[in-house]
C-alpha angles and dihedrals in degrees: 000000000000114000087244093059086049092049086060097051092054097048087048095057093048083052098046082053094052114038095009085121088028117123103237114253094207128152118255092247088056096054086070097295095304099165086085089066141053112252092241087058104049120093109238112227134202122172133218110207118007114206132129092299091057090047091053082052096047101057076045097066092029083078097058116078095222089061119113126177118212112154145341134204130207134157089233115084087206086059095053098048084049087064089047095053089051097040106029153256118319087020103155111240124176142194100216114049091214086075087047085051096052096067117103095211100073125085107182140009133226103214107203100156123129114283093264097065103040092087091063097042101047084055098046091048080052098055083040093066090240132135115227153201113205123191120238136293089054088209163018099236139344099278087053098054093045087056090051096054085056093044100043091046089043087059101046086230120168101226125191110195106206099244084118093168084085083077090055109111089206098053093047088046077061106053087036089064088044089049091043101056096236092131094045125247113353106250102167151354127215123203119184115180094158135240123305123237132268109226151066097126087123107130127259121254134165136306112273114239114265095032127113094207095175089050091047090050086052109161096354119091117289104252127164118277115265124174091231095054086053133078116341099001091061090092093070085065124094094205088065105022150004107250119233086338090075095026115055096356083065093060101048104030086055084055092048085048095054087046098055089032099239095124098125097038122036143201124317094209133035130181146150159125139270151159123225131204125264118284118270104052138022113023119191132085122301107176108025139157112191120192118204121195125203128192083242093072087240104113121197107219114206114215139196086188128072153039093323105246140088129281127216106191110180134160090268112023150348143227126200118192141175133147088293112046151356111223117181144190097249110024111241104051090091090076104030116124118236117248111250089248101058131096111285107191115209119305122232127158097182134025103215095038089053088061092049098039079053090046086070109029098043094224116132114264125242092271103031119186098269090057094050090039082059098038090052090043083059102043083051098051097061091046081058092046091058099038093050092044094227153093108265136182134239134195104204094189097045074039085214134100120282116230091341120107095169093058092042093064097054092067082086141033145197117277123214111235127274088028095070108141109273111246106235106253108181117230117192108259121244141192117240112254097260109115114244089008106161118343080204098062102087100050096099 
């Protein structure tokens, strides 16, 4: 650790002690250019984890007049510190996210922890009272994700899941061709999210000031710190994440699944092959090829290898997207304009927008929680299929494994004490003191 680095941990934690409970004194541009809106108007954020994905976001909502910043929680004091530099001095930060749950004054949340601790968080924001927008993969395994849609749906939450290539207008132009039958029969669809990295042998050493490295491990088996197992590099590690598989593979096969319009169902055999690193670091999948099969004879095939993107193949045409391009059999198909009278999915511009817009409005957002709850299962069955090295069965509307025990008991896994999944215990939802604070708030 350089000794600046140092030097701002240190000056985070004098800070924490004095304004940790502060109200934060910050100038209206700063609280997401407020300045354009009316207070009552503007949708009030905490985070909860603050690392380089919900600094990305946060750049994202700044954007968006109605944002408003208030607080943010993370286990790392250097994250943390991180949210005071870009908001302000006496901003209140916090290194359980509860305490971040319990302020009125917040309205939603922006859940940007490692995979492993967004079940409990989107439960607890929903006991909490509070809407959210929870980044990508939804869950840790299958259970998890199946707990979050009740309670989710108990709480009348809006919730926003972070696959914000749904608001793309070039990947829905895509799935609405597909859905529309302009390139024939669907025969395929071919998903490539690339390889996943060798690696994270590095040794353990100890616990960097400021982490707290037990709370960060949360329900998964106390190990040693590495740098490789923290942060960014969590999502290598089978014991907080899936690899590419719910990486990447949660992006695009959420894209093959709106396409075929199975998004709120999902696949009825999986199977695959793969090769893993060796063993001592880093433990998903590196080389794979999934296979997932669909009552509708069209399979989506999951693939480390190849130009990242999605594949439409159908009896007369085909279109290939990803973040940089539409390419389509025939041509000009990738700027036609839909008939009146075709399918239109679902229209957001922006990802974030849309969640605010929704915050407001209660409609369901453009990836509710059922569609990432199905786009993660999946995700998830295929990381079964290869682990288990066979073909398996799935019943998408029992939502359970069919004739495996085996399989079926790997939707779910054991969870460390104190980190068991909070149970949703609804709380009645109130609006923060401030007189005339949101006319929208009551609108559950």
């Amino acid at each position: 650790m350089t000794e600046r680095h140092t030097q701002d941990r240190r000056d985070f934690l004098k800070i924490c002690i004095a304004t940790a409970s502060a109200p934060a004194i910050v100038s209206a541009a700063t609280l997401g250019r407020g300045a354009a809106v009316a207070a009552n108007d503007r949708v009030a954020l905490g985070f909860v984890a603050y690392g380089s994905r919900a600094g990305q976001l946060h750049n994202d909502f700044a954007h968006h007049p109605e944002s408003q910043f208030v607080a943010a929680s993370d286990v790392d004091a250097a994250r943390r510190w991180d949210f005071v530099k870009k908001i302000g001095e006496g901003t209140p930060t916090y290194n359980d996210y509860r305490k971040l749950l319990e302020r009125k004054d917040i309205d939603a949340v922006i859940i940007a922890t490692p995979d492993h601790w967004h079940a409990a968080a989107i439960i607890d924001a929903c006991s909490a009272g509070k809407d959210i927008y929870c980044e990508k993969p939804l869950t840790l395994t299958i259970e998890e994700s199946k707990e979050c849609v009740k309670a989710v749906r108990k709480a009348k939450a809006v919730f926003q899941t972070g696959s914000q290539q749904r608001s793309n207008d070039r990947f829905r132009h895509a799935c609405e061709l597909v859905r529309n039958g302009y390139i024939g029969k669907l025969d395929k669809v071919e998903t490539f999210i690339g390889r996943g990295p060798t690696g994270g042998m590095d040794p353990n050493v100890g616990v960097p000031p400021g982490l707290d490295w037990d709370r960060w491990l949360g329900q998964a088996p106390t190990v040693p710190y590495r740098v490789t197992r923290c942060h960014y590099e969590f999502r290598w590690w089978y014991a907080y994440s899936g690899g590419k598989l719910t990486d990447w593979g949660a992006h695009h096969n959420d894209i093959a699944q709106w396409g075929k319009g199975t998004d709120l169902s999902g696949p009825s055999f999986i199977e695959g092959k793969a090769e893993f690193p060796e063993p001592g670091g880093y433990d998903t999948a590196t080389f794979f090829q999934i296979t997932y099969e669909y009552p509708d004879g069209a399979p989506v095939i999951c693939n480390s290898d190849g130009e990242n993107g999605i594949r439409f193949t159908g009896t007369d045409g085909e279109v290939f997207v990803n973040r940089e391009k539409i390419e389509t059999k025939p041509a000009e198909l990738a700027t036609m304009e839909l008939k009146p009278n075709d399918v239109h999915l679902y229209k957001s511009e922006n990802h974030q927008k849309n969640f605010l817009e929704c915050v407001k409005t209660r409609k369901d957002p453009i990836c509710c929680i059922e569609i990432g709850h199905r786009s993660v299962t999946m995700c998830h069955l295929g990381n079964l299929a290869i682990r288990l090295n066979r073909r398996i069965q799935w019943d998408p509307d029992k939502e359970q494994m069919v004739g495996d025990e085996e399989a079926q008991a790997w939707q779910t896994r054991p969870r460390r004490s104190p980190y068991e999944l909070p149970s949703y215990r609804p709380r009645v939802r109130q609006a923060p003191a401030r007189s005339g604070r949101r006319s929208f708030f009551g609108k559950k």
